[in-house]
mmCIF file of the N, C-alpha and C atoms, coordinates in Angstrom:
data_MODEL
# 
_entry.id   MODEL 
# 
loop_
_atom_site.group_PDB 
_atom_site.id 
_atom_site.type_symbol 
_atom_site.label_atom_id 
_atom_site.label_alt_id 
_atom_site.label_comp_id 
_atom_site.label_asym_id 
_atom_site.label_entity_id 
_atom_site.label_seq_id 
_atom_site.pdbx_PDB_ins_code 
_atom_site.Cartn_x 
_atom_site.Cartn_y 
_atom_site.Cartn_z 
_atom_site.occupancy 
_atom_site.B_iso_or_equiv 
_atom_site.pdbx_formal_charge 
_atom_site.auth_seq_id 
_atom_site.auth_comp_id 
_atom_site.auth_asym_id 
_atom_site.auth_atom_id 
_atom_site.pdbx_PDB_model_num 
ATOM 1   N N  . UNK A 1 1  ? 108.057 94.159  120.470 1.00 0.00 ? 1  UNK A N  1 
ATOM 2   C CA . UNK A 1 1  ? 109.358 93.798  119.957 1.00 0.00 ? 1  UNK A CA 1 
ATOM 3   C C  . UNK A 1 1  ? 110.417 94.541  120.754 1.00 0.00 ? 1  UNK A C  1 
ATOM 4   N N  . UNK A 1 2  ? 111.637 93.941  120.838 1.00 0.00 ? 2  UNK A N  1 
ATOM 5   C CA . UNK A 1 2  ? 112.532 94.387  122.023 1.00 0.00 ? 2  UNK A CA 1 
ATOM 6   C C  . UNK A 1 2  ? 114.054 94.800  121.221 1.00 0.00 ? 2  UNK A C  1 
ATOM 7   N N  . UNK A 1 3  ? 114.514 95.690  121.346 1.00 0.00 ? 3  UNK A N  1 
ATOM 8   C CA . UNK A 1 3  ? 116.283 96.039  120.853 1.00 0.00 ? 3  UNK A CA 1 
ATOM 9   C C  . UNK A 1 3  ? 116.433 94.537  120.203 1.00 0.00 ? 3  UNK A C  1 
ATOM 10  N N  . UNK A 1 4  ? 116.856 93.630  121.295 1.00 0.00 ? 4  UNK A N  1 
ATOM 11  C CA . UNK A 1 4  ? 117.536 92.531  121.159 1.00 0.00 ? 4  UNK A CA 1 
ATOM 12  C C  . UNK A 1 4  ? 116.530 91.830  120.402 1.00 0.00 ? 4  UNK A C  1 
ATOM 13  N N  . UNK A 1 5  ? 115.873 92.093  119.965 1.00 0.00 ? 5  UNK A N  1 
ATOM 14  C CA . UNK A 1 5  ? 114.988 90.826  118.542 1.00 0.00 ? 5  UNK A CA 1 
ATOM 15  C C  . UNK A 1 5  ? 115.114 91.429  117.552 1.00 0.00 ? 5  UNK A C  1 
ATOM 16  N N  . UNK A 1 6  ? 115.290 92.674  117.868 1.00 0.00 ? 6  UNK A N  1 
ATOM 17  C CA . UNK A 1 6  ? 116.055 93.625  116.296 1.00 0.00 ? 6  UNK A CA 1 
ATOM 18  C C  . UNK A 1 6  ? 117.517 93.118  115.516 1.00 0.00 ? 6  UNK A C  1 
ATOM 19  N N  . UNK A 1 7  ? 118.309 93.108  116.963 1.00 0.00 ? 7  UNK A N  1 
ATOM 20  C CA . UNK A 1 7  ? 119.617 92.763  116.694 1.00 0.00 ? 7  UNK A CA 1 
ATOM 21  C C  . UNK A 1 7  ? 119.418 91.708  115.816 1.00 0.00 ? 7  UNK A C  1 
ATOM 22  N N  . UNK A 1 8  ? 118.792 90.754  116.370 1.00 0.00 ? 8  UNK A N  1 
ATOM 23  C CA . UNK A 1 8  ? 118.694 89.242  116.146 1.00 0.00 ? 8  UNK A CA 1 
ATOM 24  C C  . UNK A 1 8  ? 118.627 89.178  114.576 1.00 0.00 ? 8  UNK A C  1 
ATOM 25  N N  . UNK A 1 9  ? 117.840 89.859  114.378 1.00 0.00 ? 9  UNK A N  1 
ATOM 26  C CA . UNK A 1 9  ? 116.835 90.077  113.190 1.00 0.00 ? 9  UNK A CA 1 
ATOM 27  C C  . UNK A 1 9  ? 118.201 90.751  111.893 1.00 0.00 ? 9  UNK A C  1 
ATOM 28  N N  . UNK A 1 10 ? 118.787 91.494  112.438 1.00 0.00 ? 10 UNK A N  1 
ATOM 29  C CA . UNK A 1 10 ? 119.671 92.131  112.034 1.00 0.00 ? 10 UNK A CA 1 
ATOM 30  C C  . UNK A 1 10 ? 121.014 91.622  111.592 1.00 0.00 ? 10 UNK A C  1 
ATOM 31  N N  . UNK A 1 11 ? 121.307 90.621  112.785 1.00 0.00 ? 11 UNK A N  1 
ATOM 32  C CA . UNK A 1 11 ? 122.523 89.952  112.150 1.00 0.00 ? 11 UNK A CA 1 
ATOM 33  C C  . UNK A 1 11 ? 122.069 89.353  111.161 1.00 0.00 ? 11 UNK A C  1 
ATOM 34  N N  . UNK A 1 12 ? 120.457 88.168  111.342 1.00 0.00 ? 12 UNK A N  1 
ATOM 35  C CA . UNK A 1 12 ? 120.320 87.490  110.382 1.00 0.00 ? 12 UNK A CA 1 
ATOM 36  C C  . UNK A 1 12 ? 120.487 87.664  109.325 1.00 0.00 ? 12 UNK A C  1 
ATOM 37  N N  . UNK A 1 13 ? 119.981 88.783  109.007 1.00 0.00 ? 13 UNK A N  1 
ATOM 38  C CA . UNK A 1 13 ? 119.746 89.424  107.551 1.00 0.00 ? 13 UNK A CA 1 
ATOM 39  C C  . UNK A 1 13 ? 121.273 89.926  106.838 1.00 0.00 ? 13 UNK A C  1 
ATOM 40  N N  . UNK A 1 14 ? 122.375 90.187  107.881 1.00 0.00 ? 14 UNK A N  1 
ATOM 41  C CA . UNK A 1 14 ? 123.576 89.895  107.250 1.00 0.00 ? 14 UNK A CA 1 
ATOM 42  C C  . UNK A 1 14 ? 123.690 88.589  107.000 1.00 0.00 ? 14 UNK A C  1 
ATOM 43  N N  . UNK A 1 15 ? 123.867 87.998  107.512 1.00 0.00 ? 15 UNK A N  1 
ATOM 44  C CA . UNK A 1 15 ? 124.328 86.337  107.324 1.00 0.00 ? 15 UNK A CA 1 
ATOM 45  C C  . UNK A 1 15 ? 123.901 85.975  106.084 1.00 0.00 ? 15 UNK A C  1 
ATOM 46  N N  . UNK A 1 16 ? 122.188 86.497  105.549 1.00 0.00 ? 16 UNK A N  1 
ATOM 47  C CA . UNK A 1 16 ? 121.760 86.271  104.340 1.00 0.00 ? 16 UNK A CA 1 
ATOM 48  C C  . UNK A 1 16 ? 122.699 86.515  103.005 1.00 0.00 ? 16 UNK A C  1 
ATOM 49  N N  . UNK A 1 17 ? 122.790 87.723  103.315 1.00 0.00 ? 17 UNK A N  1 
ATOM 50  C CA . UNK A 1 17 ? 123.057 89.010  102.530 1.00 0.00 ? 17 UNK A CA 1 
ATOM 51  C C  . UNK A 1 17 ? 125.010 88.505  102.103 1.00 0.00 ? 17 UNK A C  1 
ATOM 52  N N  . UNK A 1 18 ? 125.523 88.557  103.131 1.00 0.00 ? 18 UNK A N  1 
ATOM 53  C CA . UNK A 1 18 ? 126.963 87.700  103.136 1.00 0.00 ? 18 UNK A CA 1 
ATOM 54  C C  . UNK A 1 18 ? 126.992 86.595  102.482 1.00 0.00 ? 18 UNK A C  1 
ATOM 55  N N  . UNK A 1 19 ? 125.929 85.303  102.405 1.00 0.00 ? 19 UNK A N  1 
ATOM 56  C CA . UNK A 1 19 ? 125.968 84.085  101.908 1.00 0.00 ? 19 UNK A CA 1 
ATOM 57  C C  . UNK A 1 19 ? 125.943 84.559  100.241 1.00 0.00 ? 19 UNK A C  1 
ATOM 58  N N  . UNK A 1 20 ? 124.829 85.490  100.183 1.00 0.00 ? 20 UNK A N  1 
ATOM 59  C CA . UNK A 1 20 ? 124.587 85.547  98.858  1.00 0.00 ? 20 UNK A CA 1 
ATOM 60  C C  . UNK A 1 20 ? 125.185 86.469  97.892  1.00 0.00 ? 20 UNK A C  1 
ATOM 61  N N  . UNK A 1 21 ? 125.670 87.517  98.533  1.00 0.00 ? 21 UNK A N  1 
ATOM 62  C CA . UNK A 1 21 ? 126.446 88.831  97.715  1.00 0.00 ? 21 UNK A CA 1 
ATOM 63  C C  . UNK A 1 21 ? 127.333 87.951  96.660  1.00 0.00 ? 21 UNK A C  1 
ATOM 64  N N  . UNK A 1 22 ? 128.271 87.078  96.503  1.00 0.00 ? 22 UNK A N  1 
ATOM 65  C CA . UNK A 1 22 ? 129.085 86.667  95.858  1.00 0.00 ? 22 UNK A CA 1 
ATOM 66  C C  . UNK A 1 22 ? 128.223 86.570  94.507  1.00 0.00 ? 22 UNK A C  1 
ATOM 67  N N  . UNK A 1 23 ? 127.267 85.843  94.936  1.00 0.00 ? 23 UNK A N  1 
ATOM 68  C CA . UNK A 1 23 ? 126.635 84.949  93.762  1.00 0.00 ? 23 UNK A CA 1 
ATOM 69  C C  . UNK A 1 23 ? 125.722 86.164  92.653  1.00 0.00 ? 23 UNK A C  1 
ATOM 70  N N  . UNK A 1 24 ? 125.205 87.119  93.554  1.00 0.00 ? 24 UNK A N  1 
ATOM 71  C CA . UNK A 1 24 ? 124.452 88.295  93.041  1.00 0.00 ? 24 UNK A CA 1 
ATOM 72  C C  . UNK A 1 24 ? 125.646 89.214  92.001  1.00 0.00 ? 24 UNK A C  1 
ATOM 73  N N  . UNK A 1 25 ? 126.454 89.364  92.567  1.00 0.00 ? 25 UNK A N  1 
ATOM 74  C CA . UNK A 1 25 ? 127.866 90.150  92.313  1.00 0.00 ? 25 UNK A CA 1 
ATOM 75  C C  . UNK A 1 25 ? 128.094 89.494  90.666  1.00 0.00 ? 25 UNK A C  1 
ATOM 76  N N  . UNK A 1 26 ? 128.527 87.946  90.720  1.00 0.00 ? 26 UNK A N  1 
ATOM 77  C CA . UNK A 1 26 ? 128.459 87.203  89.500  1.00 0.00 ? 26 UNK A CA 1 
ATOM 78  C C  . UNK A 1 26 ? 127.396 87.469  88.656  1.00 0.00 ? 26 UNK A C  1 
ATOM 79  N N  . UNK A 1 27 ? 125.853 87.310  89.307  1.00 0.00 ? 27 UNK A N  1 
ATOM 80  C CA . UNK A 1 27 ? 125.115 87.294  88.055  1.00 0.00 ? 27 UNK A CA 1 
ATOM 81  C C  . UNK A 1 27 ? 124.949 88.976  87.644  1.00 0.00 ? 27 UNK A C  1 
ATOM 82  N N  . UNK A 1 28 ? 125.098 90.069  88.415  1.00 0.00 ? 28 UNK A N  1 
ATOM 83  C CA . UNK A 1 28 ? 125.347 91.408  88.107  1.00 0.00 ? 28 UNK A CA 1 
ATOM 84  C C  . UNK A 1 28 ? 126.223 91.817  86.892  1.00 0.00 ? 28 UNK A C  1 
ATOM 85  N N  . UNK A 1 29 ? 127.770 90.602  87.013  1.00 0.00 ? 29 UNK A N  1 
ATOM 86  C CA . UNK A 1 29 ? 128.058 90.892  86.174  1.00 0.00 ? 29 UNK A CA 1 
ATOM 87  C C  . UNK A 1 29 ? 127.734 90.560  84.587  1.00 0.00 ? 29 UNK A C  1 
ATOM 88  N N  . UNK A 1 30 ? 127.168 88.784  84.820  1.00 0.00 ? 30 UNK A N  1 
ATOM 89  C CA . UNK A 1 30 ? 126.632 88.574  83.114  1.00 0.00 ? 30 UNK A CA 1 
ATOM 90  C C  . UNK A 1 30 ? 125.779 88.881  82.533  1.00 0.00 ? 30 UNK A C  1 
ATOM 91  N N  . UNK A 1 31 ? 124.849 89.921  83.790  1.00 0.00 ? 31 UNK A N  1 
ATOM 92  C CA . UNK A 1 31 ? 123.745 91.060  83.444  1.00 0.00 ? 31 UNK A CA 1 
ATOM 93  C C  . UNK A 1 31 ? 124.255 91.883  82.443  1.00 0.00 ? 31 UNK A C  1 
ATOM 94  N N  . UNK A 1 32 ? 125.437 92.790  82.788  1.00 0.00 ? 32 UNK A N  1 
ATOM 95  C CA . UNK A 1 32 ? 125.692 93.630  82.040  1.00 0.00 ? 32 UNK A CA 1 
ATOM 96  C C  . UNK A 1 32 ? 126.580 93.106  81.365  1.00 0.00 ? 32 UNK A C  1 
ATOM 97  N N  . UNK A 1 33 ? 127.119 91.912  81.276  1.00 0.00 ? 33 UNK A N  1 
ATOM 98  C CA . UNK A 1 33 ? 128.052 91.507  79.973  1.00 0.00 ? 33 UNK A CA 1 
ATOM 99  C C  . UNK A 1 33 ? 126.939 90.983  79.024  1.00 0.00 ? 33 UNK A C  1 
ATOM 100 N N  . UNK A 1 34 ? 125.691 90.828  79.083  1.00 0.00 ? 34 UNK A N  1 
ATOM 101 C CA . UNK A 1 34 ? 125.073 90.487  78.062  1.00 0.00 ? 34 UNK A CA 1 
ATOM 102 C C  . UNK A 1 34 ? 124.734 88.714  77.712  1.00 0.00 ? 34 UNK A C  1 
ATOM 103 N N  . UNK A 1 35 ? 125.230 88.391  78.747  1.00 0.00 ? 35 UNK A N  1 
ATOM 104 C CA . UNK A 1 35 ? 125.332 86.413  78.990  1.00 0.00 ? 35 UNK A CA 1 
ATOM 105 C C  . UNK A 1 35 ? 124.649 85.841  79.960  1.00 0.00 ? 35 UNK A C  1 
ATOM 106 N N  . UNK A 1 36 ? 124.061 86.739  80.687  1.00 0.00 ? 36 UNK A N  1 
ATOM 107 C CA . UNK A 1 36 ? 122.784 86.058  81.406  1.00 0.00 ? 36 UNK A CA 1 
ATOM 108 C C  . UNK A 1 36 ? 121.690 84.891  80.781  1.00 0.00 ? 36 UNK A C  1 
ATOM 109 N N  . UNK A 1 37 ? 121.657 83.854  81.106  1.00 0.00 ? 37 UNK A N  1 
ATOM 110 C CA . UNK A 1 37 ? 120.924 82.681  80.487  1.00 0.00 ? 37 UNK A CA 1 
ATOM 111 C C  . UNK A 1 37 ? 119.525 83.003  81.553  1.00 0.00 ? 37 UNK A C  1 
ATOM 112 N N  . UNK A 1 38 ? 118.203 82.437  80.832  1.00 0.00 ? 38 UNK A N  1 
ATOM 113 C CA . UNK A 1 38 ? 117.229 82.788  81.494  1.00 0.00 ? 38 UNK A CA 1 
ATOM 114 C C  . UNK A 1 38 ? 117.500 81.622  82.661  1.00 0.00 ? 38 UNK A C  1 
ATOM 115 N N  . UNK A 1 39 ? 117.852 80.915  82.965  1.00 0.00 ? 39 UNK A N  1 
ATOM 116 C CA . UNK A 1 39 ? 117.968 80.451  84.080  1.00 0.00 ? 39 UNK A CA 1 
ATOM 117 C C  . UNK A 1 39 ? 118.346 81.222  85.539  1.00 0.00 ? 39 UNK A C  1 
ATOM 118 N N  . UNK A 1 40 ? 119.659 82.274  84.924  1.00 0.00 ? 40 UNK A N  1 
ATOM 119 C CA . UNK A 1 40 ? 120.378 82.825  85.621  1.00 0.00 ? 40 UNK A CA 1 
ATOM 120 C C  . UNK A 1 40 ? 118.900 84.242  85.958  1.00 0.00 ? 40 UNK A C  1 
ATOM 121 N N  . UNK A 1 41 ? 118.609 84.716  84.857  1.00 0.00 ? 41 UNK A N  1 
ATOM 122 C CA . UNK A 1 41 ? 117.967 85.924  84.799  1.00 0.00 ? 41 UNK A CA 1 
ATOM 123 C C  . UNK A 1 41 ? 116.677 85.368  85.987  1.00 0.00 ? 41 UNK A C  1 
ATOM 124 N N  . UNK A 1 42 ? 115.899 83.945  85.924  1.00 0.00 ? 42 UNK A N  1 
ATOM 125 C CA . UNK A 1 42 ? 115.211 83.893  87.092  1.00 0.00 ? 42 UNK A CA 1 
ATOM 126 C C  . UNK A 1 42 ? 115.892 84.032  88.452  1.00 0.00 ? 42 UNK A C  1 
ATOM 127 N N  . UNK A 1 43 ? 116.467 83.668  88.458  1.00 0.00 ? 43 UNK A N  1 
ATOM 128 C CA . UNK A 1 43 ? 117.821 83.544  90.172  1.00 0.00 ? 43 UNK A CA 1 
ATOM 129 C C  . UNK A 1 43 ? 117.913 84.992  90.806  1.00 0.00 ? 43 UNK A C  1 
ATOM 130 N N  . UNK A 1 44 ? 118.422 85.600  89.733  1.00 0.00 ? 44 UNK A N  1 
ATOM 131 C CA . UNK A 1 44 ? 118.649 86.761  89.842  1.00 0.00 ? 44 UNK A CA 1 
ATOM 132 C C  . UNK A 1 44 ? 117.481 87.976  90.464  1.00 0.00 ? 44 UNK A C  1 
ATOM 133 N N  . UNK A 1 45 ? 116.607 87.647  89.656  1.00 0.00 ? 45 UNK A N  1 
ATOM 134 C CA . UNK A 1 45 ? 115.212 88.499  89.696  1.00 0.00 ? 45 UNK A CA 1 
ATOM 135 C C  . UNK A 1 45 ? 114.433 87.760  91.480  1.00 0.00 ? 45 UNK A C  1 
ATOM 136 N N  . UNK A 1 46 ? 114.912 86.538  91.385  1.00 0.00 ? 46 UNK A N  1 
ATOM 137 C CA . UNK A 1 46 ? 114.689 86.004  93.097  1.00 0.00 ? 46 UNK A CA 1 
ATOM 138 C C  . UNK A 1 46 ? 115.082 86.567  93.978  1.00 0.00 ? 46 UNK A C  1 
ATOM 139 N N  . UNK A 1 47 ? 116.669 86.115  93.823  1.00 0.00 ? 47 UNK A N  1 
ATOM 140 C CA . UNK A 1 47 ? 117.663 87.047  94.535  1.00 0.00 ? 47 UNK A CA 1 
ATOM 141 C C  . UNK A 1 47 ? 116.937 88.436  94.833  1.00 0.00 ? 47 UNK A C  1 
ATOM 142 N N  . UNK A 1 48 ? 116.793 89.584  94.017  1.00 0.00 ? 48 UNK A N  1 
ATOM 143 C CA . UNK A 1 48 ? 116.873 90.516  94.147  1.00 0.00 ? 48 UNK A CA 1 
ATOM 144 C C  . UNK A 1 48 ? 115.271 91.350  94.855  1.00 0.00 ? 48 UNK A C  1 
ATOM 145 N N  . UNK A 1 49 ? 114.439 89.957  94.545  1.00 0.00 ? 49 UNK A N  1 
ATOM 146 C CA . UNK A 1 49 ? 113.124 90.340  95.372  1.00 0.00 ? 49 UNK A CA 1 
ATOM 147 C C  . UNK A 1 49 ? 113.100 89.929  96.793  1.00 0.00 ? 49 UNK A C  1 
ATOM 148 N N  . UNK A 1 50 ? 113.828 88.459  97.301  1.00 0.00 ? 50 UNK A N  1 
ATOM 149 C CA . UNK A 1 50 ? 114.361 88.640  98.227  1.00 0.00 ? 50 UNK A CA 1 
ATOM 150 C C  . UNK A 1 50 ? 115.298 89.724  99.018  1.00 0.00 ? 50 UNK A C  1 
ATOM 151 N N  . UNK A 1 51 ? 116.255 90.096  98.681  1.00 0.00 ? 51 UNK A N  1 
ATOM 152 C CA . UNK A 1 51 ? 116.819 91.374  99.437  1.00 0.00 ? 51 UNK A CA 1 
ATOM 153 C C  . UNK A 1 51 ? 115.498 92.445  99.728  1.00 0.00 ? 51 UNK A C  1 
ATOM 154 N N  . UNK A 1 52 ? 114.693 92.860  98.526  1.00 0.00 ? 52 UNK A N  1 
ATOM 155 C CA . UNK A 1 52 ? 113.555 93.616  98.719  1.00 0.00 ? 52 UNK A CA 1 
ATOM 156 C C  . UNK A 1 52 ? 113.117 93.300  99.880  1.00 0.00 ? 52 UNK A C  1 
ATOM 157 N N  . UNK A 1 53 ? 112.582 92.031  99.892  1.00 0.00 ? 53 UNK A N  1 
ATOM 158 C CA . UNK A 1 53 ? 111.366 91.936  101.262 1.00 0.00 ? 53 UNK A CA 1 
ATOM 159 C C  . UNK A 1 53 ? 112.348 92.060  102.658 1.00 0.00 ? 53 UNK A C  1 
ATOM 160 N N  . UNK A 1 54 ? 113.332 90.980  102.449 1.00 0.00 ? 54 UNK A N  1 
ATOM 161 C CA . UNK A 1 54 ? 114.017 91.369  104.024 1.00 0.00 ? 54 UNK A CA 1 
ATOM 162 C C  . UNK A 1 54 ? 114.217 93.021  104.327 1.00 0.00 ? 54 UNK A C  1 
ATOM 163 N N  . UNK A 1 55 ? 114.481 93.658  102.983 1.00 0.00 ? 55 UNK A N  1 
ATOM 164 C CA . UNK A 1 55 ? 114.915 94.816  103.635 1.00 0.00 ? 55 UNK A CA 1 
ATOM 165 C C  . UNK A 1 55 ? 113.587 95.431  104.055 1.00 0.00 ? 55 UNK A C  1 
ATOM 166 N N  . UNK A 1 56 ? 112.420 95.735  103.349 1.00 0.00 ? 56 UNK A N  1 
ATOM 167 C CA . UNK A 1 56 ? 111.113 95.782  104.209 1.00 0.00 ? 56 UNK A CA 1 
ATOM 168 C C  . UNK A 1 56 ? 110.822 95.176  105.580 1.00 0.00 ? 56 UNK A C  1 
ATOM 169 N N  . UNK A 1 57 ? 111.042 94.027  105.400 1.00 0.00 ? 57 UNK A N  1 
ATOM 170 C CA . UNK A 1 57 ? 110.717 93.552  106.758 1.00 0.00 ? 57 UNK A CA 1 
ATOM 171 C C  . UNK A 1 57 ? 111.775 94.162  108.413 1.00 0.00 ? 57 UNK A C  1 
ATOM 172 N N  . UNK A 1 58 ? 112.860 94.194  107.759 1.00 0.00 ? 58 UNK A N  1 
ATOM 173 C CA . UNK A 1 58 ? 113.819 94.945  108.538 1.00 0.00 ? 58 UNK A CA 1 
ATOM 174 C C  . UNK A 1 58 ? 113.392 96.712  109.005 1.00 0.00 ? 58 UNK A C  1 
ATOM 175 N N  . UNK A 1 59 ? 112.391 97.184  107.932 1.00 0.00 ? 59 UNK A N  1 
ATOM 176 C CA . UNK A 1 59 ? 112.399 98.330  108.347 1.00 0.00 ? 59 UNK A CA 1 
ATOM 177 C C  . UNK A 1 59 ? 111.283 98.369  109.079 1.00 0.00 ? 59 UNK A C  1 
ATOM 178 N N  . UNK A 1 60 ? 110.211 97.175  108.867 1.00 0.00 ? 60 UNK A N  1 
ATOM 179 C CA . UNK A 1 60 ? 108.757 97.591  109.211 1.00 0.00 ? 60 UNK A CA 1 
ATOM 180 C C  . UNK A 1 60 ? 109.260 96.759  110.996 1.00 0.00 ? 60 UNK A C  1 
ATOM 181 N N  . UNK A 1 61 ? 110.416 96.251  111.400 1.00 0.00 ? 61 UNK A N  1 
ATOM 182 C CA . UNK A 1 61 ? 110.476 95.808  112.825 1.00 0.00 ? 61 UNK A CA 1 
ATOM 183 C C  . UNK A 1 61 ? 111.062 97.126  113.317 1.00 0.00 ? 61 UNK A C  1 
ATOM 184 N N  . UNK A 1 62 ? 111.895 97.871  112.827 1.00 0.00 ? 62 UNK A N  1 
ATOM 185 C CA . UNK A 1 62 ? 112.740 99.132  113.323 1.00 0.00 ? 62 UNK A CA 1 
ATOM 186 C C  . UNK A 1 62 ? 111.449 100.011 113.297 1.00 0.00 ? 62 UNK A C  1 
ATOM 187 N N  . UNK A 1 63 ? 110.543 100.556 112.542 1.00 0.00 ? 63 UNK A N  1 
ATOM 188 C CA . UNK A 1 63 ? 109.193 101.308 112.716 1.00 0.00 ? 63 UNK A CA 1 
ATOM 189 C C  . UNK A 1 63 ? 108.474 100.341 114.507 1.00 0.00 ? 63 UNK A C  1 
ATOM 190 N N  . UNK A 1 64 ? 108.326 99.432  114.206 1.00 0.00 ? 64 UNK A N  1 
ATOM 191 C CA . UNK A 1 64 ? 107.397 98.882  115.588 1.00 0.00 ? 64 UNK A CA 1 
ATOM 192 C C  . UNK A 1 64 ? 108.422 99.068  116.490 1.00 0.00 ? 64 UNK A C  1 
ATOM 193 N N  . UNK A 1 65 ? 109.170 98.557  116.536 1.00 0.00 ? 65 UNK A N  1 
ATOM 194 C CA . UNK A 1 65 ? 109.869 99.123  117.603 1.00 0.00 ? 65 UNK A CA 1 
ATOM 195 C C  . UNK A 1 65 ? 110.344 101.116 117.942 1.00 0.00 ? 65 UNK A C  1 
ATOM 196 N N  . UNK A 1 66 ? 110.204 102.108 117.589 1.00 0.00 ? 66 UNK A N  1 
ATOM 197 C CA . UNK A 1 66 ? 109.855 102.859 117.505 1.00 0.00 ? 66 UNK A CA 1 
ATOM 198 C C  . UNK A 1 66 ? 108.739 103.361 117.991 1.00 0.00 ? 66 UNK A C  1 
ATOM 199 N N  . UNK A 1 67 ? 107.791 103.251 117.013 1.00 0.00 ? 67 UNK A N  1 
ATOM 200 C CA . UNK A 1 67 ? 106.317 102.906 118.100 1.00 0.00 ? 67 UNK A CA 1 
ATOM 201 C C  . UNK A 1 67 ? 106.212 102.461 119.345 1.00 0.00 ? 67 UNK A C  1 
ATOM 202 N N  . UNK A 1 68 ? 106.601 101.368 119.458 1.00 0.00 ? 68 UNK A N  1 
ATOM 203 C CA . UNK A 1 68 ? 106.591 101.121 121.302 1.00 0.00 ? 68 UNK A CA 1 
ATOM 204 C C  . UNK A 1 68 ? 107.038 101.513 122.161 1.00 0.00 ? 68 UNK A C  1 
ATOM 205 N N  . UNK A 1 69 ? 108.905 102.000 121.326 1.00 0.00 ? 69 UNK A N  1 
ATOM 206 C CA . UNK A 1 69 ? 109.324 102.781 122.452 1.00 0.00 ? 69 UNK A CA 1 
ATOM 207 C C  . UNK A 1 69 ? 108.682 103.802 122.488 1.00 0.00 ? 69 UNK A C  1 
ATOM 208 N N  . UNK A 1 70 ? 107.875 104.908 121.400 1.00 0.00 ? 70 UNK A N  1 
ATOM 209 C CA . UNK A 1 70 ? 107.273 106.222 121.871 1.00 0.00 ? 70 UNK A CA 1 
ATOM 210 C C  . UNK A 1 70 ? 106.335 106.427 122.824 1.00 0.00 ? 70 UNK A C  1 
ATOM 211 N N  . UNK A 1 71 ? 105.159 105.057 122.636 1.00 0.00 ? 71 UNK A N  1 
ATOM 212 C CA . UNK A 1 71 ? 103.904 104.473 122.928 1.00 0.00 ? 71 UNK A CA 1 
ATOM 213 C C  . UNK A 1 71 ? 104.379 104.535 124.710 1.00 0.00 ? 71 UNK A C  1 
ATOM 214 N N  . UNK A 1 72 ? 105.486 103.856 124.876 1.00 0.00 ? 72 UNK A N  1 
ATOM 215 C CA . UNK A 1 72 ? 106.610 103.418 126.640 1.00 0.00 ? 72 UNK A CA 1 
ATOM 216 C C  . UNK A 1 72 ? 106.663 104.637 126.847 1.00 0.00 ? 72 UNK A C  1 
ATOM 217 N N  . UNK A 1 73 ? 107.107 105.576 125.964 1.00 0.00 ? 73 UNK A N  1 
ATOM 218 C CA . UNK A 1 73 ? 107.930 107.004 127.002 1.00 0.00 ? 73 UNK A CA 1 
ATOM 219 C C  . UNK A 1 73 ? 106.435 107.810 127.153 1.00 0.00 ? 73 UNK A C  1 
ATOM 220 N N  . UNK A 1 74 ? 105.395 108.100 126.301 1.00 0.00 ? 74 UNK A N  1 
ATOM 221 C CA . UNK A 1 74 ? 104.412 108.798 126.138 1.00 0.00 ? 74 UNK A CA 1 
ATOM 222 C C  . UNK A 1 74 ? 103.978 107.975 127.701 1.00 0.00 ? 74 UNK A C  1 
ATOM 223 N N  . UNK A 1 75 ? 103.146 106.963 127.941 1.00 0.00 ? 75 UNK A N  1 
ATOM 224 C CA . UNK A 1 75 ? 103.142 106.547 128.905 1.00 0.00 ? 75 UNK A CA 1 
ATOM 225 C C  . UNK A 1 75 ? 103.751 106.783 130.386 1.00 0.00 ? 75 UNK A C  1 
ATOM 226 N N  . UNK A 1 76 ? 104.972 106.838 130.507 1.00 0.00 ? 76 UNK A N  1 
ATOM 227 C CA . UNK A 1 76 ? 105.953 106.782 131.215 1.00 0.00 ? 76 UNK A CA 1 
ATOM 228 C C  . UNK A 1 76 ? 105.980 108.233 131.847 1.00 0.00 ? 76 UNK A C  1 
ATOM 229 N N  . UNK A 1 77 ? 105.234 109.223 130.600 1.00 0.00 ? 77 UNK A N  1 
ATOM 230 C CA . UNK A 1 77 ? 105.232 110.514 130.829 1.00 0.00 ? 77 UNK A CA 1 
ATOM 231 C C  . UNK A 1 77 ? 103.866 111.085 131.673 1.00 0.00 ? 77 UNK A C  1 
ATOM 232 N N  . UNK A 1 78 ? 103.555 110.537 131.274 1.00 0.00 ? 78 UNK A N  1 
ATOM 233 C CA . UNK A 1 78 ? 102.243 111.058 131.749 1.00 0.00 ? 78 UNK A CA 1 
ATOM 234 C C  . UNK A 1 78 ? 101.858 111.070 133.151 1.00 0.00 ? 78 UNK A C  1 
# 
């Protein structure tokens, strides 16, 4: 994996995150106003396992990349 597939990876996951904040923000709030309909309460609980995994997945490409670059310089060193 290379910088630039990170980036890539990186904007995407804003773009996500931007599309959806509004809508999360809303159901955050009829969370705690007490008016969450189970419709909403599934969305929500989606929503919020989604952010989970991208943000995993975001960290487990920043770890490999890490690795390779160490794996490159260890190499490089020798």
């Amino acid at each position: 994996m290379q910088k630039h597939t990170l980036d890539l990876l990186d904007t995407a996951l804003d773009a996500v995150r931007e599309d959806v904040v509004p809508r999360v923000e809303e159901l955050a709030r009829k969370s705690a106003d007490g008016t969450l309909s189970a419709a909403d309460q599934a969305e929500y609980s989606e929503l919020v396992r989604l952010n989970d995994t991208l943000s995993l997945l975001k960290l487990q490409a920043e770890e490999l990349l890490a690795l390779k670059s160490a794996s490159g310089q260890a190499a490089t060193a020798v």
